[in-house]
TORKOL-4160 file (C-alpha; in steps of 0.2 Angstrom, whole numbers, padded with zeros to 4 digits, m for minus):
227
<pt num="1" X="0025" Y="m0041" Z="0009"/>
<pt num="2" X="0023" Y="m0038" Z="m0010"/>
<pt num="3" X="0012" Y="m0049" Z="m0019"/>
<pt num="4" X="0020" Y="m0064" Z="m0028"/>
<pt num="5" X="0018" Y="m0066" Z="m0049"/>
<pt num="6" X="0026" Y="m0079" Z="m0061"/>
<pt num="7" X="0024" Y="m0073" Z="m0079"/>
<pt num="8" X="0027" Y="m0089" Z="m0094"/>
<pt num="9" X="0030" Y="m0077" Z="m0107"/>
<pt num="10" X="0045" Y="m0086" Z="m0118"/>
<pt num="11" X="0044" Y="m0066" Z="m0132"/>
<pt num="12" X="0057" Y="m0057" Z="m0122"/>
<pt num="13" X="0048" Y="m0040" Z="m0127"/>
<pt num="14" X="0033" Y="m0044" Z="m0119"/>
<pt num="15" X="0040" Y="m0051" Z="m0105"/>
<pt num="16" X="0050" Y="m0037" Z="m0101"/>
<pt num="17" X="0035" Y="m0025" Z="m0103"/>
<pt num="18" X="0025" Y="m0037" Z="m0091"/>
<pt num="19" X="0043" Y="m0035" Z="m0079"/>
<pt num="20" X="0043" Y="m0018" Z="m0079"/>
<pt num="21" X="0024" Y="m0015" Z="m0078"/>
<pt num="22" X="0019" Y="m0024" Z="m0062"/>
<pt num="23" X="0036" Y="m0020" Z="m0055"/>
<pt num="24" X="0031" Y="0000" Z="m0055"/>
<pt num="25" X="0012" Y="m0007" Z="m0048"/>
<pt num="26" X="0021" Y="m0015" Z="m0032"/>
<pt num="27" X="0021" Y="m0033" Z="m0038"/>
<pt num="28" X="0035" Y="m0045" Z="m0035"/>
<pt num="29" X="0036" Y="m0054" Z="m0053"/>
<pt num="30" X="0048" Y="m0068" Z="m0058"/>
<pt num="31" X="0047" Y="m0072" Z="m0079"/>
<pt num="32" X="0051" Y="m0088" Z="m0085"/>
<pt num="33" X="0051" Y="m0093" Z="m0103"/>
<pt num="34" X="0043" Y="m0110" Z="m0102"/>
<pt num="35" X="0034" Y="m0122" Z="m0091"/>
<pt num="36" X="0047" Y="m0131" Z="m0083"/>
<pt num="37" X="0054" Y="m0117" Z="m0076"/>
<pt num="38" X="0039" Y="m0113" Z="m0070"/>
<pt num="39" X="0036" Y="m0128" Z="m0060"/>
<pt num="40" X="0055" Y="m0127" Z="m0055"/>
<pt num="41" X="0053" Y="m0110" Z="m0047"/>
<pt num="42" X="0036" Y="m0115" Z="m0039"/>
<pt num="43" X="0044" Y="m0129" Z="m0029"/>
<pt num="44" X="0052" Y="m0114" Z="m0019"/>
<pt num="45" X="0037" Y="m0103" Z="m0017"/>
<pt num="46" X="0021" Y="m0101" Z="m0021"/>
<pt num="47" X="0013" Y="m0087" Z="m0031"/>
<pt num="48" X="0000" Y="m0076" Z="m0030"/>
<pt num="49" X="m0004" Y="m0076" Z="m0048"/>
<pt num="50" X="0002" Y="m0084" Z="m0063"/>
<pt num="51" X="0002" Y="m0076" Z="m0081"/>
<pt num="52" X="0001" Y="m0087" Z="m0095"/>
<pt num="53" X="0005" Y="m0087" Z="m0114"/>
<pt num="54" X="m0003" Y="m0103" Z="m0126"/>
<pt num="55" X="0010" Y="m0104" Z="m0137"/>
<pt num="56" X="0027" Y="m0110" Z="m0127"/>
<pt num="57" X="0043" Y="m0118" Z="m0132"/>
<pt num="58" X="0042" Y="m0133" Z="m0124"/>
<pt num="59" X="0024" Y="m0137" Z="m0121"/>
<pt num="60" X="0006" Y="m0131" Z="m0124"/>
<pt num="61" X="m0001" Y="m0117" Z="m0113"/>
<pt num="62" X="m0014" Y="m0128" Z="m0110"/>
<pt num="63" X="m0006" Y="m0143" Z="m0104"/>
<pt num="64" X="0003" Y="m0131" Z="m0092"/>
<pt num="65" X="m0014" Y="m0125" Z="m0086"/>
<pt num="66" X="m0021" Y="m0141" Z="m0085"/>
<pt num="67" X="m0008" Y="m0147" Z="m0074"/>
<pt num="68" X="m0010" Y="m0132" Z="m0061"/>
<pt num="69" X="m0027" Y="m0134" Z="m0059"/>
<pt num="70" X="m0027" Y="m0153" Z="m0058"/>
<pt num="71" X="m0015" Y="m0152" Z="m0042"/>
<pt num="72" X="m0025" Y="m0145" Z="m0026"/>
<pt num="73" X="m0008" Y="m0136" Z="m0020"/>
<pt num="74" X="m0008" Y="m0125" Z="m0036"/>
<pt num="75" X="m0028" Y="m0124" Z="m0040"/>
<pt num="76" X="m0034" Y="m0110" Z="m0030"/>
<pt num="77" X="m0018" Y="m0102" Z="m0038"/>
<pt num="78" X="m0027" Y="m0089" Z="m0052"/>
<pt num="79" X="m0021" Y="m0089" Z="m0070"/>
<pt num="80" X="m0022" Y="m0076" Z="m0081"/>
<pt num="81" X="m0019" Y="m0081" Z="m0102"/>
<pt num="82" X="m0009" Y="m0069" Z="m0111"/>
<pt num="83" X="m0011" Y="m0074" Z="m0127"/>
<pt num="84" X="m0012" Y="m0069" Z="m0148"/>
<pt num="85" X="m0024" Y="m0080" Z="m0150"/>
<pt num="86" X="m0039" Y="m0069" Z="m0151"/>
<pt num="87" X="m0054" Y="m0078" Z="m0159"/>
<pt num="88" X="m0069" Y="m0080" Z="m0146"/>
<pt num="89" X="m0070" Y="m0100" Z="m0148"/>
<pt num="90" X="m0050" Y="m0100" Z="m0143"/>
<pt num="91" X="m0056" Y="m0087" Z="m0128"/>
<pt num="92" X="m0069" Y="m0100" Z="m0122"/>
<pt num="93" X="m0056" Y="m0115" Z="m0123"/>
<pt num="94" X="m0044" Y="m0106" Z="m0112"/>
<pt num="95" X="m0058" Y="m0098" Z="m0100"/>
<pt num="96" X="m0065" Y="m0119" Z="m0101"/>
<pt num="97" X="m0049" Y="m0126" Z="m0095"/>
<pt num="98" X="m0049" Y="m0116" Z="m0078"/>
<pt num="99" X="m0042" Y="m0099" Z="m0085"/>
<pt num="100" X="m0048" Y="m0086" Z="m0072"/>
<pt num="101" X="m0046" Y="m0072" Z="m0087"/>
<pt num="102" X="m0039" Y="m0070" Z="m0104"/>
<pt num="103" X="m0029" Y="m0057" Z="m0111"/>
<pt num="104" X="m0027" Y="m0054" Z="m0129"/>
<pt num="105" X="m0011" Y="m0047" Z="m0135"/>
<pt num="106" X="m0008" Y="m0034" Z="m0140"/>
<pt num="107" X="m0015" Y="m0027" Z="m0123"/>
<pt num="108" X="m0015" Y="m0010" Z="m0115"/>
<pt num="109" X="m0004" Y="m0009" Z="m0099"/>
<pt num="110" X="m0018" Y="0000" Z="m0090"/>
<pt num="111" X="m0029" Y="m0017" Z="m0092"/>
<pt num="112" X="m0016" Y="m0029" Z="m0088"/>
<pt num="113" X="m0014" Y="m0018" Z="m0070"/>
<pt num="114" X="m0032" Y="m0016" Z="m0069"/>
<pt num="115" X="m0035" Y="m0036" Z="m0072"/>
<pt num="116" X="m0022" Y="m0040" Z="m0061"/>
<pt num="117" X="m0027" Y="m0032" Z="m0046"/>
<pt num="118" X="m0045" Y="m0036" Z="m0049"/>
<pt num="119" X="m0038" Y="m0058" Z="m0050"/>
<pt num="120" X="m0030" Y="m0055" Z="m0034"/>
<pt num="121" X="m0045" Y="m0047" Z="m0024"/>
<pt num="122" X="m0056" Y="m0061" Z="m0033"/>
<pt num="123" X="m0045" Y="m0073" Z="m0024"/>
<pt num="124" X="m0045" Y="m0066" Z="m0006"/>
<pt num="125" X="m0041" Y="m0084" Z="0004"/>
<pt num="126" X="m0057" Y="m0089" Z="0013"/>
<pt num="127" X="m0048" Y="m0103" Z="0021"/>
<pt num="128" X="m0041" Y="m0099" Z="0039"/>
<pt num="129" X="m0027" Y="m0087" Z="0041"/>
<pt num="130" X="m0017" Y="m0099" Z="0051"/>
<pt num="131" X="m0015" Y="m0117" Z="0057"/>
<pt num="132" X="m0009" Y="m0122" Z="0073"/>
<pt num="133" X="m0004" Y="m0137" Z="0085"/>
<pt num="134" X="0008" Y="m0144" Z="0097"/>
<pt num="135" X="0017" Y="m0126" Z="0094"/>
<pt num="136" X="0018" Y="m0127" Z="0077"/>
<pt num="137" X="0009" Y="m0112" Z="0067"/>
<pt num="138" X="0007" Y="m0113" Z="0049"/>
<pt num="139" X="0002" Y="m0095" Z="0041"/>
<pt num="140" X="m0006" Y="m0101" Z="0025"/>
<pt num="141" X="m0007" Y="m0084" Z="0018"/>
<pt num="142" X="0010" Y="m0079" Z="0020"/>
<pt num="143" X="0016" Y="m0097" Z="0018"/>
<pt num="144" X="0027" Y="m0095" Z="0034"/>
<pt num="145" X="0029" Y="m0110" Z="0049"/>
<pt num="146" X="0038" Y="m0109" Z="0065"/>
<pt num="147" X="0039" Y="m0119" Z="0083"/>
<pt num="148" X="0036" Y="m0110" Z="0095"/>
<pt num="149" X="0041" Y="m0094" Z="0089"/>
<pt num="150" X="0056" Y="m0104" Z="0079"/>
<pt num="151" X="0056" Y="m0101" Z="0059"/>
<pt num="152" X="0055" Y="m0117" Z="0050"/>
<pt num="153" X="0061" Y="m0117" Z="0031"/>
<pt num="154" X="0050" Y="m0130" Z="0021"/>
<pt num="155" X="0048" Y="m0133" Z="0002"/>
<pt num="156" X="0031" Y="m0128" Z="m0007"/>
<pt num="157" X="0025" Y="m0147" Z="m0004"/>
<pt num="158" X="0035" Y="m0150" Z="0014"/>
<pt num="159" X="0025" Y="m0135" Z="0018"/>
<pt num="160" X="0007" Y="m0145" Z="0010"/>
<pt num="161" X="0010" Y="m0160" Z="0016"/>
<pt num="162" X="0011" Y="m0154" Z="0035"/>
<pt num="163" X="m0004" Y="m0143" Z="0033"/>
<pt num="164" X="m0013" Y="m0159" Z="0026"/>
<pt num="165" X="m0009" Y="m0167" Z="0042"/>
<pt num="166" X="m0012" Y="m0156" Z="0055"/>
<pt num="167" X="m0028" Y="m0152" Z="0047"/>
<pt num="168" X="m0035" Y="m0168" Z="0049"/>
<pt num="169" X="m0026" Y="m0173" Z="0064"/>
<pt num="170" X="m0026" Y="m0190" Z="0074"/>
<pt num="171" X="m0034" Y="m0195" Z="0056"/>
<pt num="172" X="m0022" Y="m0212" Z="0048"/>
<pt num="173" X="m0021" Y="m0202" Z="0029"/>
<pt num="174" X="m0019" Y="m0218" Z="0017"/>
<pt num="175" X="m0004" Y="m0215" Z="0006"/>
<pt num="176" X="m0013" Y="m0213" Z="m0010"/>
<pt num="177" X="m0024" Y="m0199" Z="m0001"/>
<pt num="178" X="m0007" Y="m0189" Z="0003"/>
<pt num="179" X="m0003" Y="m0189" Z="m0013"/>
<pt num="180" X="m0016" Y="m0184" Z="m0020"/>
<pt num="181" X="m0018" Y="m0171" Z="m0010"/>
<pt num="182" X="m0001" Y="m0163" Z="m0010"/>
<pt num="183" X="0005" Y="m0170" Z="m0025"/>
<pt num="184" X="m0011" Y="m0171" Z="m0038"/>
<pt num="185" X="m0020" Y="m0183" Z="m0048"/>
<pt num="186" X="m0009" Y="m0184" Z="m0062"/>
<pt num="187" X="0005" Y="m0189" Z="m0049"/>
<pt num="188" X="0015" Y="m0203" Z="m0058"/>
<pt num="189" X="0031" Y="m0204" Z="m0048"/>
<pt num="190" X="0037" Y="m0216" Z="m0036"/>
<pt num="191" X="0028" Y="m0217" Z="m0019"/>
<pt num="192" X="0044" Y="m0217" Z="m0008"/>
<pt num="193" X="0044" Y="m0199" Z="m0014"/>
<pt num="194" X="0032" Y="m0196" Z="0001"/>
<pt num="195" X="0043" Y="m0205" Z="0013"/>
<pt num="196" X="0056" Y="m0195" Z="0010"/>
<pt num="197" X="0046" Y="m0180" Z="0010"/>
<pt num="198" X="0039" Y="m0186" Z="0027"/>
<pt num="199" X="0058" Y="m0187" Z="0033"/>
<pt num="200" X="0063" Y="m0171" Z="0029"/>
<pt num="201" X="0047" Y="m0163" Z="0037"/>
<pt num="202" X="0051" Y="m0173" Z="0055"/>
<pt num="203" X="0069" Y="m0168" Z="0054"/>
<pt num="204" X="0066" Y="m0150" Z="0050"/>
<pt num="205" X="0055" Y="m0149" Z="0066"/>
<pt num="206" X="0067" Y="m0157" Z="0077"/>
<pt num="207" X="0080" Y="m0146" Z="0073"/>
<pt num="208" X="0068" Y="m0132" Z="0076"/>
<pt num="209" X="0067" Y="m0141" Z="0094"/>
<pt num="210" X="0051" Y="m0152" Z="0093"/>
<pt num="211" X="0054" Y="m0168" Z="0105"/>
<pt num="212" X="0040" Y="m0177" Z="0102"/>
<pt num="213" X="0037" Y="m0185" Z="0085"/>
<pt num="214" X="0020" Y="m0177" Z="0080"/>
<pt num="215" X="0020" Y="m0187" Z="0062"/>
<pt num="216" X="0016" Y="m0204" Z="0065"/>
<pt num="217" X="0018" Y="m0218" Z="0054"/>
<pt num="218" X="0002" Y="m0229" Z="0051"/>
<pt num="219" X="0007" Y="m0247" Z="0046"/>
<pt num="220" X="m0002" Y="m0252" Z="0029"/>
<pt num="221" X="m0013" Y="m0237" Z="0029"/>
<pt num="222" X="0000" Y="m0221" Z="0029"/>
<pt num="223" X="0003" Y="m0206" Z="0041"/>
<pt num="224" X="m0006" Y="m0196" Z="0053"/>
<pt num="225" X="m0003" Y="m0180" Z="0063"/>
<pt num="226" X="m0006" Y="m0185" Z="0082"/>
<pt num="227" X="m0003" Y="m0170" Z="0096"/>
């Protein structure tokens, strides 16, 4: 499987050249224009690397950087900046705020391959390949779960939220530590949104033929993942 990469690049030259150029190297690359389609596109799949521009449409690069590092689903996620601004004190800014490399435009093709591949290897996963109980195995690199052999479809934070708990099972998780965990820091939304998200999850596995209901609910403290 092709590695994943989400380019913000809102010049349509530049994007295109960033298309074609880690297309040719093997990538799989999506290329959004601004930060909300970012965070749209990673709510269906998580990348493997995401290039960055500053200067955006809609928000600061910046901001957008901020917000991925500050959610522990997106944080281990590398971010490259693809940027004109050139001056080393705007370098350190971007490198400060949790930039794992900084590229100035206009770049060479050559080094934005060569960078890319050398971000990837950097962030070879050092957690467990998979995670597994009552026949459920999550494959954390691929981002893959099934039931006993049984593919099971979840949404990048469906996907989280059950790793959370079986990694701590027959540990009560408080609501607030859920969320965030799966949701981040900055999380500012309601917190039936994790309810809801709990509901989907213990549907999906009983439709994949799960009898017993893994997910348990806590009263007054949260949820917990019991075998």
């Amino acid at each position: 499987m092709s590695q994943r990469v989400y380019s913000v690049e809102d010049d349509p030259n530049i994007g295109h050249i960033i298309n074609i150029a880690l297309t040719n190297s093997g990538y799989s690359i999506e290329t959004f224009i601004d930060g909300k389609s970012l965070f749209s596109a990673i709510e269906s799949a998580l990348p493997d690397l995401i290039l960055l521009d500053i200067m955006l449409p809609d928000s600061d690069g910046l901001e957008i950087l901020a917000k991925l590092k500050a959610n522990p689903t997106l944080a281990t996620v590398p971010v490259m900046i693809i940027s004109a601004k050139s001056t080393e004190i705007e370098r350190v800014v971007g490198l400060d705020a949790g930039a794992d490399d900084y590229l100035v435009k206009p770049f060479g093709i050559l080094e934005l391959i060569s960078r890319v591949k050398a971000l990837l290897r950097r962030n070879e996963r050092k957690e467990d390949e998979t995670v597994e109980s009552a026949g459920i195995v999550m494959n954390i690199a691929e981002h893959t779960c099934a039931y006993n052999g049984t593919p099971i479809q979840f949404t990048v934070k469906e996907f989280a939220l059950l790793r959370l708990l079986i990694q701590n099972i027959n540990k009560a998780l408080t609501r607030e530590t859920i969320l965030n965990s799966v949701w981040g820091y900055d999380f500012l939304g309601e917190t039936r949104t994790l309810d809801v998200h709990v509901k989907e999850v213990r549907q999906k596995l009983v439709r994949a033929g799960l009898t017993t209901e893994v997910i348990k609910t806590v009263r007054g403290i949260g949820y917990k993942f019991a075998e």
